[in-house]
N, C-alpha and C positions, 0 to 999 in steps of 0.2 A: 468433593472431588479428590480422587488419588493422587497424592505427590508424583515422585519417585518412581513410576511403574517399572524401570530398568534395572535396580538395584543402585546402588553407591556413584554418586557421579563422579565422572573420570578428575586425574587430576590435572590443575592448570597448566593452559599449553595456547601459546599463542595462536597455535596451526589449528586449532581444534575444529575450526568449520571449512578451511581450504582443505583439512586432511577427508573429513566426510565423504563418504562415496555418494555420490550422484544419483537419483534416480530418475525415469524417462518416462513413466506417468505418473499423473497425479493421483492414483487411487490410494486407500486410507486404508486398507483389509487389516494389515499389519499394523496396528501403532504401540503396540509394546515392543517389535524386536528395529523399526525403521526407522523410531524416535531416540534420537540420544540427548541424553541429559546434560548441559551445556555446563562447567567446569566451575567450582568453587565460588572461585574468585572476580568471576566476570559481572559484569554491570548493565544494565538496560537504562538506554537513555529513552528517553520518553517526551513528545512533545506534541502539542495541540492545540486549537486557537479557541480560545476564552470568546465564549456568545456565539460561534459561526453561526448558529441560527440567524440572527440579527443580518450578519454580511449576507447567506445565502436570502434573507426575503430581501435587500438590497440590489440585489441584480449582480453578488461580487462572486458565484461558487468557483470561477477562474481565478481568482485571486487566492482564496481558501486553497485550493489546489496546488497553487506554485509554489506558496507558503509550504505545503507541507512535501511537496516534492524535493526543497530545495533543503530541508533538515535532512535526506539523505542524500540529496547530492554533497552540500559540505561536508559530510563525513565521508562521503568516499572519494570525495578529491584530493583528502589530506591525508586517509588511509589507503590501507593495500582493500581493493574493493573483494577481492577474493575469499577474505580471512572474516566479516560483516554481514552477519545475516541481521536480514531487516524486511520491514512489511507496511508498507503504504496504505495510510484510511481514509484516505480522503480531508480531512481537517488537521492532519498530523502526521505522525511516522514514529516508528517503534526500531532500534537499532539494539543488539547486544554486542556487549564488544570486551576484549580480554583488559583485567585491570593496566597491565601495562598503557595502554592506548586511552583510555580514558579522558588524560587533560587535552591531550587534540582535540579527542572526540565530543570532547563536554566544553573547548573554544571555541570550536563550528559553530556546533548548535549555538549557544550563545549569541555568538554572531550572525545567527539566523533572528532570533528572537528582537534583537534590535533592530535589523533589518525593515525585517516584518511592520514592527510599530514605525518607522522611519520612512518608508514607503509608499506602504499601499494604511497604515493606522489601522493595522490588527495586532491584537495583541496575543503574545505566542507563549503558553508556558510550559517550561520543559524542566526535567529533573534527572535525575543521573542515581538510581536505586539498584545495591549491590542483589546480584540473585541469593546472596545465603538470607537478608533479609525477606528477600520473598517467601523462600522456603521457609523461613517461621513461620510465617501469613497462613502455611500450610498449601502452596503452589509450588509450581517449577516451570521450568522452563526446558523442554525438550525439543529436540532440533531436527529435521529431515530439511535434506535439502533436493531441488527438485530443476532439473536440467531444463530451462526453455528451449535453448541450443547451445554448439559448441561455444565454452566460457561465459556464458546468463544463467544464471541460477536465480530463484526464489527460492528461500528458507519458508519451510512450513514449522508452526511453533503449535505445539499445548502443551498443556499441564496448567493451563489457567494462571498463571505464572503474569503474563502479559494483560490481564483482566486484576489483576492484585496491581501491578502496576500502576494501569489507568486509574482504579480507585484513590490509588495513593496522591498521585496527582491533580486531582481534584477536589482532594481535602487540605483546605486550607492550613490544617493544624497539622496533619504527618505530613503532607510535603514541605516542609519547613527544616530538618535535615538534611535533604535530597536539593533543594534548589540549585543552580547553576550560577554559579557568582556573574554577573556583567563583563564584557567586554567590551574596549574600543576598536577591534579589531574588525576589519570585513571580512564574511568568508567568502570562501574560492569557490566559486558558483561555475566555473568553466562546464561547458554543454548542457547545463538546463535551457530548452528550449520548450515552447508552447507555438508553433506556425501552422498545425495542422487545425484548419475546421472542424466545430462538433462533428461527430456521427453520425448521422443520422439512423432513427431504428426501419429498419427493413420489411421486420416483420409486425409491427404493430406502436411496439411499445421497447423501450427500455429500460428495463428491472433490477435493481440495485437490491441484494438480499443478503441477509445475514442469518444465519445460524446457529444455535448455539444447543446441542443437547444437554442433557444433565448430566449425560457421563460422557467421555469419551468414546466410550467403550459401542457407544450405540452410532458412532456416526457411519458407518458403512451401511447398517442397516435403514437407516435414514434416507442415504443418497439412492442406496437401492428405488425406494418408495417416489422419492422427489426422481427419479429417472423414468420409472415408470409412468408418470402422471404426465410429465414434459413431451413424452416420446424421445428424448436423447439425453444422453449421459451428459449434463455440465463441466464435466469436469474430462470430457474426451479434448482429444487434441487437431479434431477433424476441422479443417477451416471453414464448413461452415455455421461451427462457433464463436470463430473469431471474430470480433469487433474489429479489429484494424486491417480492414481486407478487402480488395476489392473496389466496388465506386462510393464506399464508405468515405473512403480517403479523399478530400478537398483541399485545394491550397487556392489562396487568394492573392494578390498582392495588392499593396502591403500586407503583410499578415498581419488579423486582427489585433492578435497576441504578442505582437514583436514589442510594441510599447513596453508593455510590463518585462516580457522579456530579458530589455536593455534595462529598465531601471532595476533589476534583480542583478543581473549582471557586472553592470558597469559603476552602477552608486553615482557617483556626483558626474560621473563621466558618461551620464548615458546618450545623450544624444551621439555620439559618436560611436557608439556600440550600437544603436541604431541604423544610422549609416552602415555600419560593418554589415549589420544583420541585413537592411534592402541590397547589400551588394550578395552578397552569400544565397539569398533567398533568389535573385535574378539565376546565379548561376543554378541552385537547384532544381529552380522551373526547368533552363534551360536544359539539363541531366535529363530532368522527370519526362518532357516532352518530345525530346529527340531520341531517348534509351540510352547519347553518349556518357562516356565516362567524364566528370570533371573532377581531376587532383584525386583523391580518396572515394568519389562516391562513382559505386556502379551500381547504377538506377533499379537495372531489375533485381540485382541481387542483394541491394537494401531493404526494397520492399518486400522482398519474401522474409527477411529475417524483420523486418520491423512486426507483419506479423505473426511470430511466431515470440517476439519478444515485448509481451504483454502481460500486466498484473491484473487479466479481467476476472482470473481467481485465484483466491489466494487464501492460507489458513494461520491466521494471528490468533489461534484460543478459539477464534467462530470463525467458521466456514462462512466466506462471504466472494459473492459472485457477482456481474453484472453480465446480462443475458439483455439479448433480444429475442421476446415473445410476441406469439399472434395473441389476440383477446383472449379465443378458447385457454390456451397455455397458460395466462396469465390466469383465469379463473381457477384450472386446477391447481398449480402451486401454490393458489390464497388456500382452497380448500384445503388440502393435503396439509399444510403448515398449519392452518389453524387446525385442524386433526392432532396435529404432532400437541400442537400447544394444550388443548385442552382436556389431552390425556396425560399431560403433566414429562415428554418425554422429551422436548426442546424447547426453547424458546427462538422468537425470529422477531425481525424487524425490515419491513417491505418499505421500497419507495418506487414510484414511476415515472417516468420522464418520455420525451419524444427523441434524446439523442443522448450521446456521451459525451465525457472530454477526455483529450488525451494531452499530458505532460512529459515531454521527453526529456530521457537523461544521455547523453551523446558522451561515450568518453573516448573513444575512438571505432569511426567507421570501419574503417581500410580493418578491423583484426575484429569486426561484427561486436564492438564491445558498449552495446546500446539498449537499453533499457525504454519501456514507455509503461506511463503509471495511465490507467483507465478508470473512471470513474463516470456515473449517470451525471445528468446537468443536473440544476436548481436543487443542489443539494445530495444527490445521489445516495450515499454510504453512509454522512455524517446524516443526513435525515432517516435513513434506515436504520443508522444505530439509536437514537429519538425511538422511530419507534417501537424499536428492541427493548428501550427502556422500559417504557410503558406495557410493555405486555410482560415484561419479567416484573412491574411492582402485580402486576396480575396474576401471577402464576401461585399464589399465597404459600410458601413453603417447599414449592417446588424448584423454584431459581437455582441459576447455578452460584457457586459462589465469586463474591466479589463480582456481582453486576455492574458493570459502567452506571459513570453518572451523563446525565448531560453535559 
């Protein structure tokens, strides 16, 4: 895979991802002039839970989830969220962030990691690997940033950069540099929130996929083909692609979720953040079911921004999407992907389910500054990326480099 495809990366500069310009679709046409090469000296933090397999056959892929929602929530509680590109996998989260920021950003996570084991007894490991070592690896990390609405951005990343990473972190012997010293510290978990019901799939099924060509260079022509096969553009911004939309959206009371919630939250003091959250929760119903305004939220015009501010795609190194499909649909993108596979021109990793989940990150309503991470159930992404594995040890010489591990 080609480093570098920009030329020389710029030099260090706190602003480098706030300063980025914005773009308003998700299309890839351009990726040598839309991708910028993220500065010297910055660092990727990198964090994932050890076995999720094990938790998802356990009945926990909500917990696998919060866990990895909540390593980018503490860094953008204790960071300016604006200046952090970052990209949620379902078992983890990937963050780059300017060396200046780094010991915050690498006490969060930390404090996630402990959390995690303290908690819910998953175990979280994360590392903190500067990008110039990446680029030896022969990767990079290039950066597009991509407007869900006014102030939400998703950072879209290649250069395989992010894939060099993951490797590293799951080898025992070179993550041994890179580890994240312990903390006693809690992180500041303020508005992760999980209240909303799975999703239900509408149209059949819901498809958690991963992508990954050989080169970058071939992903437009890819999506072309996966667009034709589906009958619509994945990566459109038409709602009805959206997962968070509609009579998708369910709220219970109590919410299922609010337990975990609180003990994410609140640490030794959760029952009480429990409380907060059935008082909070009363009043949202109340918002959701009358349309009135309570304090900061205005019902209908959260919901339109909730869905529009969704990571049901997103590009970390592999183009990875969570769709709902009818059977037929789902037949042809097996087709077409194993097509792609076994002419040696990407690799992919499928999983199915009957619904989604969604983990919200709230930093403030009242100025639409709200995030939700989407992901398939019993597994979703981290069982797609399984078995992405497997068909990239398949691909005999073909792989891209530095294929994930389990």
């Amino acid at each position: 895979m080609k480093g570098n495809l920009s030329g020389t990366a710029p030099m260090s500069a706190e602003d480098f991802y706030s300063d980025l310009p914005s773009c308003q679709n998700f299309n890839t046409d351009n990726l040598d002039g839309d991708f910028r090469p993220v500065p010297e000296d910055w660092v990727v933090i990198a964090a994932d839970i050890v076995r999720s397999r094990d938790a998802i056959e356990d009945g926990r892929y909500k917990q696998v989830n919060m866990v990895g929602a909540a390593v980018i929530a503490a860094v953008l509680n204790v960071l300016d969220r604006d200046h952090i590109p970052f990209v949620f996998g379902g078992d983890g989260a990937v963050l780059v962030v300017p060396k200046c920021q780094v010991a915050a950003a690498a006490e969060a996570v930390a404090g996630v990691v402990a959390l995690s084991r303290n908690v819910v007894g998953l175990e979280l490991r994360a590392a903190a690997i500067p990008v110039t070592d990446i680029r030896q690896h022969g990767g990079d990390i290039r950066v597009r940033k991509y407007r869900l609405s006014p102030g939400n951005h998703l950072a879209m990343i290649i250069g395989d950069g992010l894939l060099i990473a993951d490797r590293i972190l799951k080898d025992p012997d070179a993550v041994k540099p890179y580890t994240l010293e312990k903390t006693s510290g809690e992180p500041v978990l303020d508005g992760l929130s999980c209240r909303w019901e799975p999703l239900p799939a509408q149209n059949g099924h819901i498809v958690s996929v991963i992508i990954k060509p050989v080169h970058d260079e071939a992903l437009p022509g890819i999506l072309e083909r996966v667009t034709a096969q589906l009958g619509f553009n994945p990566l459109t911004d038409d709602e009805t692609v959206r997962l968070a939309e509609g009579k998708r959206l369910r709220l219970r009371f109590p919410p299922s979720g609010l337990k975990l919630e609180a003990r994410f939250g609140a640490g030794r003091r959760w029952l009480k953040g429990y409380l907060i959250g059935l008082i909070e929760s009363v009043l949202f119903l109340y918002s959701y079911y009358t349309g009135w305004r309570v304090g900061p939220l205005e019902p209908a015009k959260y919901m339109k921004e909730l869905s529009l501010n969704t990571d049901h795609r997103k590009l970390g190194d592999s183009l990875q999407l969570v769709l709902d499909l009818s059977p037929q649909q789902l037949g042809g993108l097996k087709a077409q992907l194993q097509e792609l596979s076994d002419n040696g021109q990407a690799a992919y990793g499928l999983h199915v389910s009957d619904s989604a989940l969604m983990t919200c990150f709230l930093q403030d309503m009242a100025s639409n500054q709200h995030i939700h991470f989407v992901d398939g159930a019993d597994g979703g992404l981290a069982m797609a990326a399984t078995d992405f594995k497997a068909r990239i040890a398949a691909l005999s010489g073909k792989k891209p480099a530095y294929a994930p591990t389990a």
